[in-house]
C-alpha positions in Angstrom: 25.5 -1.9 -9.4 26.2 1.8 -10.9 25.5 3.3 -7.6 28.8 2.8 -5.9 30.0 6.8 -6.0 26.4 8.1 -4.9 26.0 9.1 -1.2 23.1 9.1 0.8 22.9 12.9 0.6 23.2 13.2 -3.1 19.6 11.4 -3.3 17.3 12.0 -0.6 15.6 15.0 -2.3 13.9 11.7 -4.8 12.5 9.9 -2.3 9.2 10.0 -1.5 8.3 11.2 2.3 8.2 8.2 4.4 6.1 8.7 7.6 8.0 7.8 11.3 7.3 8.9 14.7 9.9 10.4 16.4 9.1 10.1 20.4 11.5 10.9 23.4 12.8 8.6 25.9 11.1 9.1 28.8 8.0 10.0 26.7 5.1 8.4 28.2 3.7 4.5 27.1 0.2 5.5 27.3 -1.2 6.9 24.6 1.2 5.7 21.9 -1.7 3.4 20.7 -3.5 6.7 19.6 -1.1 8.4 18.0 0.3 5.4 16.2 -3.7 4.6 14.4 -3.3 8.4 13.8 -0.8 7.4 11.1 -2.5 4.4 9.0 1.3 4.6 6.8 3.8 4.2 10.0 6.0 1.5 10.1 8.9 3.0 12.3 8.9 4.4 15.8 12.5 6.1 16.4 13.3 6.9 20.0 15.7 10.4 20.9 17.3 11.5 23.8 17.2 14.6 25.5 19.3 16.4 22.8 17.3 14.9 20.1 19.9 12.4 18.9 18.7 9.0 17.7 19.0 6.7 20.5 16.2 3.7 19.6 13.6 2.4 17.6 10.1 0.5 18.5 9.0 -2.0 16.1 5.6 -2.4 14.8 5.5 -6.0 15.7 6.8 -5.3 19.5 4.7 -2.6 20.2 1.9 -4.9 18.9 2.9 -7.4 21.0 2.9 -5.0 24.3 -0.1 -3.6 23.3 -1.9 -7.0 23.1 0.1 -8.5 26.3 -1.3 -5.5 28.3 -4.3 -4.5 27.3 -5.8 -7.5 25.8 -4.2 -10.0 28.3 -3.6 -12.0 25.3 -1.6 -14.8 25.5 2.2 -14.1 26.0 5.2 -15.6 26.8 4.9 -15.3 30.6 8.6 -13.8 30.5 7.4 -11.0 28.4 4.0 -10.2 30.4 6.3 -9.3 33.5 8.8 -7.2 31.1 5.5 -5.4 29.5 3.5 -4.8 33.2 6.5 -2.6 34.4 6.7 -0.6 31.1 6.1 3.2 31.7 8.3 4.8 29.4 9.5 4.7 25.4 12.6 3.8 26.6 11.2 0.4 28.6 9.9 -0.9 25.3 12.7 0.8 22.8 15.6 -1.4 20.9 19.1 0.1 21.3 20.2 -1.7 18.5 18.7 0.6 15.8 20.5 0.4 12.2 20.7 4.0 10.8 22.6 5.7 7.8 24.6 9.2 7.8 23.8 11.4 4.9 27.4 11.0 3.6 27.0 6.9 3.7 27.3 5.9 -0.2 23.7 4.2 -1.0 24.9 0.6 -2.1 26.6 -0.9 1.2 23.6 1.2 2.8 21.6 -1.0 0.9 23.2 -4.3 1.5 22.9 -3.5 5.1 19.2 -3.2 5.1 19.2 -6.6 3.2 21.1 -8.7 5.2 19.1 -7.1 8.3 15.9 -7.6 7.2 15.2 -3.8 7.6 12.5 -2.1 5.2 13.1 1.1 6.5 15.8 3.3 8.4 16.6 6.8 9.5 19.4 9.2 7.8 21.1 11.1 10.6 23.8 13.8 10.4 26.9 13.3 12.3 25.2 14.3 15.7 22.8 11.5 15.3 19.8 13.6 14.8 17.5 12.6 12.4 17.0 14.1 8.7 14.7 11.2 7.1 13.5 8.5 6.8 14.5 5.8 3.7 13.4 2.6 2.7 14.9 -0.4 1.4 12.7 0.3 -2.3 14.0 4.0 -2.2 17.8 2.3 -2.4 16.8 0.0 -4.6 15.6 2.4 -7.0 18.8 4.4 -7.3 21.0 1.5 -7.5 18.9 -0.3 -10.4 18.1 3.1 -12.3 21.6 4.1 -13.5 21.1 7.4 -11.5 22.6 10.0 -11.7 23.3 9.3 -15.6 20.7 12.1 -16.7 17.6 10.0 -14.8 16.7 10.9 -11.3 16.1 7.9 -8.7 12.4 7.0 -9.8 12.8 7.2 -13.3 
């Protein structure tokens, strides 16, 4: 791939915005239902701590799941319906395990992570952890197919 000397840094200005909600740890569960059919485009939740560094994400597909276990009373694994009814917090329903890149990350291991995880999407953080944006797995794919930064920008 002729990406192997581009950073993460060098390219973000050719992405397109990708919507993300950014919520705090202790932010209250209710009401995340709202604000996540707020954003028809979402597909990440990433969780911060107190000084705003990355600390978690939410899935689609869990909060989904909580959201039906609890207020539909769908059925659940009944090992996950008494997780979900003590759930008051972004933090009870956040993963830890959240794959991330730094800006200064060079963009084709960045993408080979997101393939062998099965991740479409993933925040860019600076060295404190605190999020700049948000890149997908297409936006990589891009620059490493489009012989950037030979005179064509990422999309071309």
């Amino acid at each position: 791939m002729p990406c192997r000397d581009i950073r993460i840094a060098d390219v973000l200005g050719e992405f397109p915005r990708h919507p993300c909600l950014i919520l705090g740890r202790d932010d209250p569960l209710e009401g995340l239902a709202a604000q996540v059919q707020e954003m028809p485009e979402l597909r990440n939740i990433y969780v911060v701590d107190g000084k705003g560094r990355l600390s978690g994400h939410i899935s689609l597909g869990r909060l989904i799941r909580y959201l039906t276990a609890v207020w539909r009373r769908a059925p659940v694994h009944y090992h996950d319906l008494l997780e979900y009814v003590s759930f008051s917090k972004v933090s009870d329903l956040m993963d830890e395990d959240v794959i991330y890149a730094f800006e200064d990350d060079m963009v084709e291991p960045m993408l080979h992570r997101m393939v062998d995880r099965d991740i479409k999407e993933m925040p860019v953080v600076d060295r404190e952890r605190r999020i700049v944006a948000n890149i997908s797995i297409l936006d990589l794919w891009r620059v490493a197919t489009s012989g950037y930064p030979k005179g064509r920008g990422a999309g071309s």
